[in-house]
C-alpha positions in Angstrom: 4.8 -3.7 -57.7 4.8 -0.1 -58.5 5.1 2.4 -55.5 0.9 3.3 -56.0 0.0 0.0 -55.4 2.3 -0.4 -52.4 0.6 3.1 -50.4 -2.7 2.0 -51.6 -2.4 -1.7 -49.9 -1.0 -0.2 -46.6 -3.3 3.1 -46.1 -5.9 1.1 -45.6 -3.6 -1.5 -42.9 -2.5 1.8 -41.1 -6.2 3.0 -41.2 -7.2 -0.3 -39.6 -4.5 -0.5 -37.1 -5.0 3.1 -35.7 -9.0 2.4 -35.5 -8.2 -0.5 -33.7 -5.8 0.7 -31.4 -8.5 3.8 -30.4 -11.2 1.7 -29.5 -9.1 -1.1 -27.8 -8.0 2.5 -25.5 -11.6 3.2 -25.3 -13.1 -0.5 -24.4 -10.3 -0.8 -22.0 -11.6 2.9 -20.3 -15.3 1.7 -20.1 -15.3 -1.7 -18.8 -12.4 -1.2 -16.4 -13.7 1.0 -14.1 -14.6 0.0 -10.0 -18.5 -0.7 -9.9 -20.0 1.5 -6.9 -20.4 -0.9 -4.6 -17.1 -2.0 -4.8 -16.1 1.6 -4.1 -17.7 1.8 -1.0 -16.1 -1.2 0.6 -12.3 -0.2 -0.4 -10.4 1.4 2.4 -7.5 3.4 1.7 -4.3 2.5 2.8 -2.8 5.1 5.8 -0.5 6.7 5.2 1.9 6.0 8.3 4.4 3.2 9.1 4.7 1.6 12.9 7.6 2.3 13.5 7.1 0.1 16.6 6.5 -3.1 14.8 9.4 -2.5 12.2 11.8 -1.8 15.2 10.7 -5.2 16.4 11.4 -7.0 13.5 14.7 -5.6 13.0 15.7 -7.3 16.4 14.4 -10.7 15.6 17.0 -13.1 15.5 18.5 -14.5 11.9 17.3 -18.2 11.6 19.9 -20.3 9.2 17.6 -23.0 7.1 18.0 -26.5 8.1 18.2 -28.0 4.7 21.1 -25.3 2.9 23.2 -25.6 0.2 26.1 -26.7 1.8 29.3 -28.6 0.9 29.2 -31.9 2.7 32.3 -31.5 4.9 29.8 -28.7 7.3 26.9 -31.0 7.1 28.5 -34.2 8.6 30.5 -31.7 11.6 26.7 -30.7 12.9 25.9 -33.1 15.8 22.8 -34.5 16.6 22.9 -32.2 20.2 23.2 -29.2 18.0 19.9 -29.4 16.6 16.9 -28.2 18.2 13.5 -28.2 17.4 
């Protein structure tokens, strides 16, 4: 193929590709958008942390899983008494 038959198969491919690339964009713009009474029931998010509720979970005790991946040896030296429901 000669180098004028090559530009003149992909200028219209690049033409195509651009077009559909712009009004993908531009679908995506108009149908995306929050209907209004949608809007109205959205609260915004505040924009402070408790502070109280974080220290609390900070002083929560660490729980170990029951069911662990653990070599056998520590699994058969738990006794029955250990475990508590």
């Amino acid at each position: 193929m000669k180098q004028k038959d090559i530009i003149f198969i992909l200028t219209p491919i690049v033409i195509f590709v651009f077009a559909w690339i712009v009004f993908s964009i531009k679908h995506k713009a108009d149908t995306s958008t929050i209907s209004q009474s949608l809007q109205t029931n959205v609260i915004p998010i505040q924009e402070e942390f408790d502070t109280e509720t974080i220290a609390e979970i900070k002083k929560r005790k660490r729980i170990v899983p029951l069911y662990s991946n653990q070599p056998l040896e520590s699994l058969a030296t738990v006794s029955a008494k250990e475990i508590t429901p």
